[in-house]
C-alpha positions in Angstrom: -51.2 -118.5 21.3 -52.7 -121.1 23.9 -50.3 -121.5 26.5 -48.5 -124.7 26.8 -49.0 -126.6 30.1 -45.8 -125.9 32.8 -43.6 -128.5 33.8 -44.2 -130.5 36.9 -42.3 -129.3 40.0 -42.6 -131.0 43.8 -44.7 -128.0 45.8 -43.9 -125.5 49.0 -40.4 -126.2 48.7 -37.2 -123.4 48.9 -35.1 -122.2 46.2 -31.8 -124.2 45.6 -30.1 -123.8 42.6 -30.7 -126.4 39.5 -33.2 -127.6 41.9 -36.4 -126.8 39.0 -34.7 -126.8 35.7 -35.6 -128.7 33.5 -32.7 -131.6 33.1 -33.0 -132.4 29.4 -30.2 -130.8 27.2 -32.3 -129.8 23.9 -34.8 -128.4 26.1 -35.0 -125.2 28.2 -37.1 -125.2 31.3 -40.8 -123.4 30.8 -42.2 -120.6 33.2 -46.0 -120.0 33.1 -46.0 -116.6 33.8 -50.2 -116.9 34.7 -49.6 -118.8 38.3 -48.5 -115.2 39.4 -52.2 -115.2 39.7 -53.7 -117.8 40.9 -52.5 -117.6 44.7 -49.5 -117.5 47.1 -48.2 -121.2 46.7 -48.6 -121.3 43.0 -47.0 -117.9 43.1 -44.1 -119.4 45.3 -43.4 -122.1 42.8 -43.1 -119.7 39.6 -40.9 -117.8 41.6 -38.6 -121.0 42.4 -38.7 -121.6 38.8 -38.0 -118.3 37.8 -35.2 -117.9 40.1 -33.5 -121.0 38.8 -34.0 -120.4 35.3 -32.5 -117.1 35.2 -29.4 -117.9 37.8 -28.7 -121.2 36.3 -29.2 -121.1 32.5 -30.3 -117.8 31.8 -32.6 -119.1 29.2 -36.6 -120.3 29.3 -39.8 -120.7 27.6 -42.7 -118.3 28.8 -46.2 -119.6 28.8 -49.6 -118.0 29.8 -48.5 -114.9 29.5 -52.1 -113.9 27.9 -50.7 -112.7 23.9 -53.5 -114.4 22.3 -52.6 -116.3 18.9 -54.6 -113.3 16.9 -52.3 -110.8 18.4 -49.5 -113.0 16.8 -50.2 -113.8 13.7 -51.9 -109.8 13.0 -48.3 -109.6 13.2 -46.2 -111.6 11.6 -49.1 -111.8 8.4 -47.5 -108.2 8.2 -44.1 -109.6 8.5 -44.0 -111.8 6.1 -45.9 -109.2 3.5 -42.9 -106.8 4.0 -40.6 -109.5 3.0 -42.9 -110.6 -0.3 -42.3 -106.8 -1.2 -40.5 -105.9 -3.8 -36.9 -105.2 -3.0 -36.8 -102.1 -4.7 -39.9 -101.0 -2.0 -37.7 -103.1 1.1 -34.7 -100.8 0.2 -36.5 -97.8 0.3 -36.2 -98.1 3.9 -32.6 -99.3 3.9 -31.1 -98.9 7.2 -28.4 -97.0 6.1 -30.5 -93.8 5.3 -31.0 -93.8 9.1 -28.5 -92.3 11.6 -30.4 -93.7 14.3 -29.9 -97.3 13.0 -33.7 -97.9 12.2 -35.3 -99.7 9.1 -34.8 -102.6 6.7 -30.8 -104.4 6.7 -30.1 -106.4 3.7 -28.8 -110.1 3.7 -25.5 -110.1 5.1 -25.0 -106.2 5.8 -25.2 -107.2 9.7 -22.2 -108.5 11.9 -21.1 -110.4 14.7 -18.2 -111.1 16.0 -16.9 -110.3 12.7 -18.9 -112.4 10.7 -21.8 -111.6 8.4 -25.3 -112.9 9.3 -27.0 -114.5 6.8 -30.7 -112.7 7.3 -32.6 -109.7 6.8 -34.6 -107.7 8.5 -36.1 -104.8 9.7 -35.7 -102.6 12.9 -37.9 -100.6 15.0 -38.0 -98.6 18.1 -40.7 -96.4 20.1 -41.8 -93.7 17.8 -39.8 -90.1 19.1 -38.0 -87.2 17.1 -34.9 -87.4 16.3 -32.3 -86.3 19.4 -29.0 -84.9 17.6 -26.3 -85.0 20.4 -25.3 -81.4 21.1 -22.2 -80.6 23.1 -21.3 -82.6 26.1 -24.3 -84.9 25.4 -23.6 -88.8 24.9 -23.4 -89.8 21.4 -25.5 -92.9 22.2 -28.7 -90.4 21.9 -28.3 -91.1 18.1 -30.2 -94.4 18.8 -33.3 -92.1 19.2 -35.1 -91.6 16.0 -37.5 -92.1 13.8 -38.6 -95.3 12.2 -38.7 -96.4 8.4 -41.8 -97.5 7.3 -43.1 -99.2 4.2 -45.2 -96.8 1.9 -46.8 -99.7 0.1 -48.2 -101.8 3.8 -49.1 -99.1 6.1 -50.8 -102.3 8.3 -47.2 -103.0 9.1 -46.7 -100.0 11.0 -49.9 -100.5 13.2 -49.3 -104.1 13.8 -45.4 -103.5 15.0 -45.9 -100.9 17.5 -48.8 -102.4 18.9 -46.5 -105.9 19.9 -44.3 -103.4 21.1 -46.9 -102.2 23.6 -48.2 -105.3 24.0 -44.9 -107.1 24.8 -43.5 -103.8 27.0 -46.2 -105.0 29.1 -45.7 -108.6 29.7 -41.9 -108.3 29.5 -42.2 -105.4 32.8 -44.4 -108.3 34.6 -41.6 -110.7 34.4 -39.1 -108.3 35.6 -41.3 -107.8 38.6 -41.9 -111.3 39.1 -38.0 -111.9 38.2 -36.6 -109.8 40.8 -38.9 -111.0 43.6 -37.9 -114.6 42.8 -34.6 -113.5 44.0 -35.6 -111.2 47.0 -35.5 -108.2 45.4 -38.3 -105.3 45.3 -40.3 -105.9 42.3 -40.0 -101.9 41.4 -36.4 -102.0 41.7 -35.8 -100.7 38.7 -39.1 -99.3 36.9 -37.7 -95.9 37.3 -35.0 -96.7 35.0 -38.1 -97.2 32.2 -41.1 -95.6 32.2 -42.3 -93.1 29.5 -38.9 -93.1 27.8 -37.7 -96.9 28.3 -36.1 -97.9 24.7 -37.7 -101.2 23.5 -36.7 -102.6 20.0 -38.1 -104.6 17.9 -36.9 -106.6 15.4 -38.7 -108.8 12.1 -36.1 -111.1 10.9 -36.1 -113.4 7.8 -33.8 -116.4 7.5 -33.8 -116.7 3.6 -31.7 -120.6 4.2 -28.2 -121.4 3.2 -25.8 -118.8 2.0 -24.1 -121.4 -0.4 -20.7 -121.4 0.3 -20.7 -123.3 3.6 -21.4 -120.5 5.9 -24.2 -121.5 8.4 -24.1 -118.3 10.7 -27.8 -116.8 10.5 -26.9 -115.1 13.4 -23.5 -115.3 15.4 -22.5 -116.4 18.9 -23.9 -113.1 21.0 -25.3 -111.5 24.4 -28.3 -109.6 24.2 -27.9 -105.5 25.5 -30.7 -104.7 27.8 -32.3 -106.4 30.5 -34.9 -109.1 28.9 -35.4 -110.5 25.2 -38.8 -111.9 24.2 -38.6 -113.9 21.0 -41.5 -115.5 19.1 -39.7 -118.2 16.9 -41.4 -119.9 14.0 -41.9 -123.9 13.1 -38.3 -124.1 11.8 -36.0 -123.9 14.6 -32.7 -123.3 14.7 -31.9 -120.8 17.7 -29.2 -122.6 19.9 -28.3 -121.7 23.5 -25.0 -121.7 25.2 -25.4 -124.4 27.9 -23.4 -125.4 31.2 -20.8 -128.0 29.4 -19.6 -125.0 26.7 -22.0 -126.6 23.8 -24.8 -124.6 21.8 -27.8 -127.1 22.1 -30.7 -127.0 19.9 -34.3 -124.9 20.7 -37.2 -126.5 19.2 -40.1 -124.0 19.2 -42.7 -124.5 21.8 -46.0 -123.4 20.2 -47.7 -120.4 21.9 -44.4 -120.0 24.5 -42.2 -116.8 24.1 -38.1 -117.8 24.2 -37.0 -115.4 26.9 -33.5 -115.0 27.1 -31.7 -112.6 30.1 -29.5 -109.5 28.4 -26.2 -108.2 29.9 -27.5 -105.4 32.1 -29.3 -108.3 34.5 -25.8 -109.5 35.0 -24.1 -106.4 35.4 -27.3 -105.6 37.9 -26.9 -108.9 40.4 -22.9 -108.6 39.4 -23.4 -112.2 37.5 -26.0 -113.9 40.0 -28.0 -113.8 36.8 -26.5 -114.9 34.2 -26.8 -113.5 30.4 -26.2 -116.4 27.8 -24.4 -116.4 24.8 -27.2 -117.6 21.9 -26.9 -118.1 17.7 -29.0 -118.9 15.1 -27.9 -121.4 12.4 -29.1 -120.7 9.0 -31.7 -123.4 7.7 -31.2 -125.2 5.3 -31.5 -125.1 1.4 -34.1 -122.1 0.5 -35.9 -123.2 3.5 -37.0 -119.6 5.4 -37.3 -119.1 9.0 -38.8 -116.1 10.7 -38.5 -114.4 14.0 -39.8 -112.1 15.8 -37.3 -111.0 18.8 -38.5 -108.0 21.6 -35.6 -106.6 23.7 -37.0 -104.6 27.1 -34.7 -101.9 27.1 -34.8 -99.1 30.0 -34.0 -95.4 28.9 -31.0 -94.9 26.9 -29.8 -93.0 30.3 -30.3 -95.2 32.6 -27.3 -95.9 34.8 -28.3 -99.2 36.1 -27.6 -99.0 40.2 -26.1 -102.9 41.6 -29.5 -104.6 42.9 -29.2 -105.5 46.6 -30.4 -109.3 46.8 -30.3 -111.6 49.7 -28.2 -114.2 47.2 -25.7 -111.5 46.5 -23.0 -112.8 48.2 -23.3 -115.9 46.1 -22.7 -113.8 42.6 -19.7 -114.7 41.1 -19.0 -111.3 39.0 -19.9 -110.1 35.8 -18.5 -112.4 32.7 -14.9 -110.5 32.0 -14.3 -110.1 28.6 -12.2 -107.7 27.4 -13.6 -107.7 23.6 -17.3 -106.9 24.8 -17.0 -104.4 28.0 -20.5 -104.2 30.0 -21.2 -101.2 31.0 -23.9 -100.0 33.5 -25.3 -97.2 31.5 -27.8 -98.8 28.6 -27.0 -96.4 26.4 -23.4 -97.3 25.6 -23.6 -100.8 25.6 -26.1 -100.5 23.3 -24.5 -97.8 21.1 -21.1 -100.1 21.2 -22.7 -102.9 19.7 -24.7 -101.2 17.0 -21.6 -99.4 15.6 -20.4 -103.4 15.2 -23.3 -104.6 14.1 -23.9 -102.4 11.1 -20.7 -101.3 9.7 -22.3 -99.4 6.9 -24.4 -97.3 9.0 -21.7 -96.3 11.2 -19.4 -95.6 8.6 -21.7 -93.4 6.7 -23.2 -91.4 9.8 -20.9 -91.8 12.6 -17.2 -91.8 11.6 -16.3 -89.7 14.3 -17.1 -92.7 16.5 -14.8 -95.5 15.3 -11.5 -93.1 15.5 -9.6 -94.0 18.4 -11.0 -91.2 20.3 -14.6 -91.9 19.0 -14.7 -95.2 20.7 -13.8 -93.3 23.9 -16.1 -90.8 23.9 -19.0 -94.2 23.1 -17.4 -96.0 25.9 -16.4 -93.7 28.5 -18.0 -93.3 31.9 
């Protein structure tokens, strides 16, 4: 993936907001993620784009960020040869065999906000047992499990958790590099990852239109976690959530990652970073679009502490929205939205959790 070149931007100058993003409206502004190294003023100025990226749009392309284009495409060769399988062999690993919400969704079984999304794909997490909640314990340990892999394209299973090392890696870097750019320590939070951090990984098909009007290949949404890394095909059709309340178009930047800020960086800087609604709309005719989308997720424990930040007093709170409560520990916000997301799965496995006193126990505390 050769690494597009970054924008222009006036040098040794302070932070002030807007003052580095990028001012065109089907754009987003691109960070190259490589000046980290190349000494303290080219350092400075990634950190004055990163800083005003993430406070004021919450959105950007990543460049040099040293995923070479082999890396990629060992990938998503093995992508697109899970979705030439069969179905018969795709459904073997339906999603709904899988408590723990892992393995292949069919077109249209997933929600949001209600709606179905017109895609497939297929979900995977770090490799660990399963962890059965006993008494007293969380029920958002469910999320821990096993994958579903594909008997007929064992390559696939090689080739996923490799990008999810390989991407675990980069995405920590930004974080480092993210909180400095606001005056934070860079290890702030690495304690809240380490051995048992809970990255996701998802390979998603876009098969085109659904046919009866419906454009939604993925609703209106806020990521869970604290960063999204998404590798986006030729197609297009991501749109971002921008300042005057319109979702503007993302045209792929060859070789750039979209990175996109999830809801636990707001509730973190309470809103001084800001986590942007986002949607895919479905392409059209039988044209297919794939992506590849990598959420850096800390442990499913992790009760995220309120970063101190010399801009703190600047935050304006943490988006109030009474439909999608944030909480501070990863594991409920995460379990909350996968009981919405995949109705199927938590009706079959987790019925206890959408009575009344279900939903307390997933988002108490």
């Amino acid at each position: 993936m050769a690494p597009a070149p970054p924008p222009a931007v006036a040098p040794g100058l302070p932070y002030t907001p807007r003052m580095h993003t990028m001012t065109y409206t089907s754009q987003l502004p691109i960070v190259d993620l490589a000046a980290a190294d190349r000494g303290p003023q080219a350092r400075r100025l990634l950190h004055a784009q990163l800083h005003s990226a993430a406070h004021d749009v919450g959105f950007f392309q990543l460049v040099g960020h040293g995923v070479t284009e082999a890396e990629a495409t060992a990938l998503t060769s093995a992508m697109r040869a899970f979705f030439a399988l069969p179905e018969a062999d795709r459904l073997a690993i339906d999603n709904i065999n899988s408590p723990h919400f892992r393995g292949y969704t069919r077109v249209g079984d997933e929600r949001t906000g209600g709606s179905r999304d017109w895609r497939d794909q297929l979900d995977i997490g770090a490799e660990r047992p399963a962890h059965v909640p006993g008494p007293g314990e969380a029920p958002y340990w469910w999320l821990q499990g096993p994958n579903q892999w594909p008997a007929a394209l064992p390559e696939l299973r090689i080739a996923a958790l490799n990008w999810v090392e390989r991407l675990s890696g980069v995405a920590e870097r930004l974080l480092h590099e993210l909180l400095v750019s606001i005056g934070a320590p860079e290890d702030f939070y690495d304690d809240n990852f380490g051995t048992h951090a809970h990255p996701h990984l998802k390979l998603v098909r876009y098969p085109g239109s659904a046919g009866d009007g419906a454009d939604q290949g993925v609703g209106a949404h806020k990521d869970y976690g604290f960063l999204t890394l998404l590798l986006q095909d030729h197609v297009g059709g991501l749109q971002v959530e921008r300042e005057d309340g319109l979702f503007h178009d993302v045209p792929p930047l060859p070789g750039a990652f979209v990175v996109n800020l999830g809801e636990l960086l707001e509730v973190a800087t309470n809103g001084y970073l800001v986590a942007t609604k986002h949607r895919v709309v479905s392409p059209p005719g039988a044209t297919e679009r794939f992506s590849v989308p990598f959420f850096y997720n800390p442990r499913l424990d992790a009760r995220i502490t309120p970063l101190t930040f010399p801009y703190a007093t600047a935050a304006p709170g943490v988006t109030s929205d009474p439909a999608n409560p944030l909480f501070a520990e990863y594991g409920r916000n995460e379990l909350k939205g996968k009981l919405r997301a995949h109705p199927l799965v938590a009706a079959r496995h987790h019925a206890d959790l959408l009575t009344a006193e279900g939903r307390q126990l997933t988002t108490a505390g």
